[in-house]
ZAMARGU-4260 file (C-alpha; in steps of 0.2 Angstrom, whole numbers, plus 5000, padded with zeros to 4 digits):
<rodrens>
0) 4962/4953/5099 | 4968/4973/5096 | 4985/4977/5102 | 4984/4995/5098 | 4968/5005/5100
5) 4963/5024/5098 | 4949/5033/5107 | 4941/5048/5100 | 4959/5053/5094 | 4963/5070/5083
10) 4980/5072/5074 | 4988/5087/5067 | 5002/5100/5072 | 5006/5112/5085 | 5017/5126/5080
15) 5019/5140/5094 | 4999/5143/5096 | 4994/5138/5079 | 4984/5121/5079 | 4984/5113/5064
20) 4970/5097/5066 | 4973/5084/5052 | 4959/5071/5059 | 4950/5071/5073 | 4938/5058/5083
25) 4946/5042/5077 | 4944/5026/5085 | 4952/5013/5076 | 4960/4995/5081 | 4976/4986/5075
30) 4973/4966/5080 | 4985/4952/5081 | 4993/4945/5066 | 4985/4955/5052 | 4993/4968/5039
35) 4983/4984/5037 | 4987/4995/5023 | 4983/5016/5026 | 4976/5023/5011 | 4971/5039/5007
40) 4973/5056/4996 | 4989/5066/4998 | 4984/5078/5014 | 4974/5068/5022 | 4987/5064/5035
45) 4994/5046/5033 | 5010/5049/5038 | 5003/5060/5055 | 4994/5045/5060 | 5006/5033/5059
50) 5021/5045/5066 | 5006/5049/5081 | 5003/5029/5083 | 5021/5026/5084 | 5024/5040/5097
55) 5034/5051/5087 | 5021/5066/5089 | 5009/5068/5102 | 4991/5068/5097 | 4980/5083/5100
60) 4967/5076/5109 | 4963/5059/5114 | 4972/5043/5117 | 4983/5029/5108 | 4986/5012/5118
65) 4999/4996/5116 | 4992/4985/5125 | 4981/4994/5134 | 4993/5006/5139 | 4994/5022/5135
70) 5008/5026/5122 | 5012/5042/5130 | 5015/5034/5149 | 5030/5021/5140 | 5047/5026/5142
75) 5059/5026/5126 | 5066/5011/5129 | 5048/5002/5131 | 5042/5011/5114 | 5057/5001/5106
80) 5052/4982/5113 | 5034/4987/5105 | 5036/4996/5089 | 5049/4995/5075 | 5048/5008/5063
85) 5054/5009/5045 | 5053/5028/5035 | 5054/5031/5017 | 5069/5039/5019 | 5084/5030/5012
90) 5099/5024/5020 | 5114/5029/5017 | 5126/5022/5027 | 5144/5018/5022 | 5154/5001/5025
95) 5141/4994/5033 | 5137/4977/5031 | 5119/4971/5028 | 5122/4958/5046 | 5126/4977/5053
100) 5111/4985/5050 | 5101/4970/5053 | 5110/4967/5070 | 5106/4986/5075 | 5087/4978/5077
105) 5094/4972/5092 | 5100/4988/5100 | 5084/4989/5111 | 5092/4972/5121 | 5107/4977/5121
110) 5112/4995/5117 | 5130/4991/5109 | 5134/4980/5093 | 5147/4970/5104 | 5134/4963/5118
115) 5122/4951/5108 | 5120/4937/5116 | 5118/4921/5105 | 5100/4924/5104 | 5102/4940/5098
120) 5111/4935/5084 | 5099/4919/5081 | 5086/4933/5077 | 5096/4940/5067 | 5101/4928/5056
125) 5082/4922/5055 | 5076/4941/5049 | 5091/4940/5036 | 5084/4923/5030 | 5065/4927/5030
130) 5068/4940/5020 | 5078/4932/5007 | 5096/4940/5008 | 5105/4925/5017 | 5116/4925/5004
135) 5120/4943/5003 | 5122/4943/5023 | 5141/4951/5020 | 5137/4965/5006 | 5140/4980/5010
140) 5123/4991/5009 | 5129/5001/4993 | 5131/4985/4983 | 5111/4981/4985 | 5099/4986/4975
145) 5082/5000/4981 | 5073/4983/4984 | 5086/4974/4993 | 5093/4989/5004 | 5072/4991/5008
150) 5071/4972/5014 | 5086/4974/5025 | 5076/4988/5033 | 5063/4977/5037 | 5075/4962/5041
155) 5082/4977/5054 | 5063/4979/5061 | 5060/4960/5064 | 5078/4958/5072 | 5070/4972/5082
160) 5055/4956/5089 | 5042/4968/5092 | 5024/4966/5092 | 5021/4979/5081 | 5029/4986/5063
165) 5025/5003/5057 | 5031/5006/5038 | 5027/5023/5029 | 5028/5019/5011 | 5039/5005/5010
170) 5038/5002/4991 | 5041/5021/4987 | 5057/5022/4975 | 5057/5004/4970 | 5050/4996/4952
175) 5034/4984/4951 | 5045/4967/4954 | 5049/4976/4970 | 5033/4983/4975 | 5025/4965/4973
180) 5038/4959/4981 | 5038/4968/4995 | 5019/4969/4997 | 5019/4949/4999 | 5033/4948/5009
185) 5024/4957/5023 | 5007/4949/5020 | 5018/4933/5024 | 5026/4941/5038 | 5012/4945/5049
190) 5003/4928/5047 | 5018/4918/5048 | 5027/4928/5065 | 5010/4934/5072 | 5016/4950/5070
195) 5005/4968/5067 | 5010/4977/5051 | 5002/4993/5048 | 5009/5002/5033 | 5005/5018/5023
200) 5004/5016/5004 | 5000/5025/4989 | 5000/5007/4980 | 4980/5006/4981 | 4979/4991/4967
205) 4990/4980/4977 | 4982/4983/4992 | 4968/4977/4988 | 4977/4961/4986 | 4989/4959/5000
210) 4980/4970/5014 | 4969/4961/5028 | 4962/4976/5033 | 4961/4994/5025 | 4960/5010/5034
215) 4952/5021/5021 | 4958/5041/5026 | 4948/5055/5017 | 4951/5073/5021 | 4931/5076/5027
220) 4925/5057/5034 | 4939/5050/5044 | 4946/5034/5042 | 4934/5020/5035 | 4941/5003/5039
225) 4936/4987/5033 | 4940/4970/5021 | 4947/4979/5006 | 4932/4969/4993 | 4918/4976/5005
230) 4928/4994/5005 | 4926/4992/4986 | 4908/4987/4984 | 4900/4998/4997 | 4908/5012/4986
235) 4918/5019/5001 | 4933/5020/4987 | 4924/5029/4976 | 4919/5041/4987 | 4936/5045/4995
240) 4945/5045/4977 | 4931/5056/4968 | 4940/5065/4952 | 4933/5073/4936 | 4949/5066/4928
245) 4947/5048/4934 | 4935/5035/4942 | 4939/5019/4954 | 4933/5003/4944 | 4926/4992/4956
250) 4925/4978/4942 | 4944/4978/4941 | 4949/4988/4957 | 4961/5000/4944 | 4959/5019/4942
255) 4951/5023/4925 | 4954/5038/4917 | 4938/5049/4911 | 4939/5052/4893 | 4928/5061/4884
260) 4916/5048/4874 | 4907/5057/4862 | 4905/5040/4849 | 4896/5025/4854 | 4896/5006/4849
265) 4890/4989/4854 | 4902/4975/4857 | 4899/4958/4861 | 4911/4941/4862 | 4929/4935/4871
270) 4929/4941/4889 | 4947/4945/4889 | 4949/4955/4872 | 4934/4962/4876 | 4940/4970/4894
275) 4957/4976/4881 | 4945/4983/4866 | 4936/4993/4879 | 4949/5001/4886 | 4956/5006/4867
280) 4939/5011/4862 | 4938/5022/4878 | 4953/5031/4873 | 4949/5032/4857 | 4930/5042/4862
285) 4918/5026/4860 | 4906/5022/4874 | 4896/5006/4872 | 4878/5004/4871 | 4866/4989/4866
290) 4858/4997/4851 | 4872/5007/4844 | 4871/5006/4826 | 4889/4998/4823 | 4893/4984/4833
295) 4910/4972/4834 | 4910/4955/4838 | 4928/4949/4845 | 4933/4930/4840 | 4947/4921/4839
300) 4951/4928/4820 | 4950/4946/4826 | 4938/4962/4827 | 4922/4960/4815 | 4915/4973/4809
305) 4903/4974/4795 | 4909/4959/4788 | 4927/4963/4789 | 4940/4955/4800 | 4954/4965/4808
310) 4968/4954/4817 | 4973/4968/4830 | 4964/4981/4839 | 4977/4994/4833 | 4969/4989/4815
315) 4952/4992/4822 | 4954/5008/4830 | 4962/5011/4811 | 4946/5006/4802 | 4933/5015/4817
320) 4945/5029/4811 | 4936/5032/4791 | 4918/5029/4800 | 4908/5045/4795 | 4894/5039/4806
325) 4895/5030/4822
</rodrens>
């Protein structure tokens, strides 16, 4: 079932008479319980979309609803009992506490930290635990670290008990630990509380892991939405990722760079040192092919070629190296 829906929506900027459109004639659905990752290229409007689902801008033609009202009819106060909304921008907020920040969540019920009832600070307790700082409850927010201060922003969003969470790049600034972390955490959020997360990302490999749903931005086709595998294998990445510098691989779902291969080989033997000896080889200017006239064959002893073992792939690369002829 959808909770949020657009209908023939364009997005974009109003500045004095100057229009500037972004997207236009998007109809798109959010449903119940699912995370939905926003992809795209840098200018294709990620962020307008999510600041115009959120009600932060107004959309320059058609509509958005929350439950099948229109986003623009709700007031302030019932914007903030459907949406939480966590930016990239980092807080900076001193002698605050992480229950403080957490407990300003509640602010929609109850417009001043003193008047929680018990609960308000039940909720707050349980977004502290389910995001794993229970024990860091009383530290003050310049004592975490980028992750942690980032999962008391969403603790801060669930205290909030909305329907809805809007993030826009909520693994930005933070190390892979982190961005895994964080990735997960949501994915277990929005099945476990029922919840809608929609979040914007530039973090395409993970993604594809944690995402339910992908909605797929390009700068000319809209938004594609889908399953992320069938995104990959109907080539719609591909597509909105084209570069002359680098490819989407849809065996791996990792960007490749494009290397000039000017030397070819034929390879055959252990899938997993093979995928590794591809890679080097492609950096290195070989392309494979079936009737190449050297050929390795990996095994458990190392690279063959010719006879000759090498134990490591820096070693091969080494010996491909004096080849006159390849």
């Amino acid at each position: 079932m959808s909770i949020v829906e657009t209908s023939h929506l364009s997005i974009g900027y109003l500045k004095g008479k100057s229009r500037t459109l972004v997207q236009s004639d998007l109809n798109l659905e959010l449903n119940n319980g699912e995370m939905v990752c926003l992809i795209g290229p840098n200018g294709s409007g990620k962020t307008t979309l999510l600041r115009t689902l959120a009600g932060l801008q107004k959309p320059l033609r058609g509509d958005v609803k929350i439950k099948n009202k229109l986003i623009s009819e709700l007031s302030q106060q019932e914007k903030a009992l459907e949406i939480a909304l966590v930016l990239t921008d980092k807080v900076q907020i001193e002698n605050a506490t992480v229950r403080d920040i957490v407990t300003l969540g509640q602010l929609p019920y109850t417009h001043w930290l003193g008047g929680l009832t018990d609960e308000g600070r039940e909720k707050v307790d349980e977004a502290i635990s389910m995001v794993h700082l229970k024990q860091k409850a009383n530290y003050y927010l310049n004592e975490l670290s980028d992750g942690e201060r980032q999962r008391v922003m969403i603790a801060k969003a669930l205290a909030q008990d909305t329907p809805l969470i809007f993030l826009d790049e909520p693994t930005a600034h933070l190390d892979l630990p982190n961005r895994v972390e964080i990735m997960l955490l949501l994915h277990r959020l929005a099945h476990k509380t029922q919840k809608s997360i929609i979040l914007s990302t530039h973090e395409l490999d993970l993604a594809l892991q944690a995402a339910d749903r992908i909605w797929l931005m390009s700068e000319t086709d809209g938004v594609i939405c889908g399953v992320p595998e069938d995104l990959v294998i109907d080539g719609s990445f591909n597509r909105i990722f084209q570069s002359e510098v680098y490819y989407f691989n849809a065996t791996n779902g990792n960007f490749s760079m494009n290397y000039p291969l000017t030397k070819e080989l034929s390879l055959s033997g252990d899938k997993t040192r093979l995928y590794w000896t591809l890679r080097a080889l492609a950096r290195s200017g070989f392309y494979v092919t079936a009737n190449a006239r050297t050929h390795i064959n990996i095994t458990e002893k190392g690279w063959e070629v010719n006879g000759e073992i090498s134990p490591t792939i820096e070693d091969l690369l080494l010996k491909l190296a004096t080849f006159t002829e390849i």
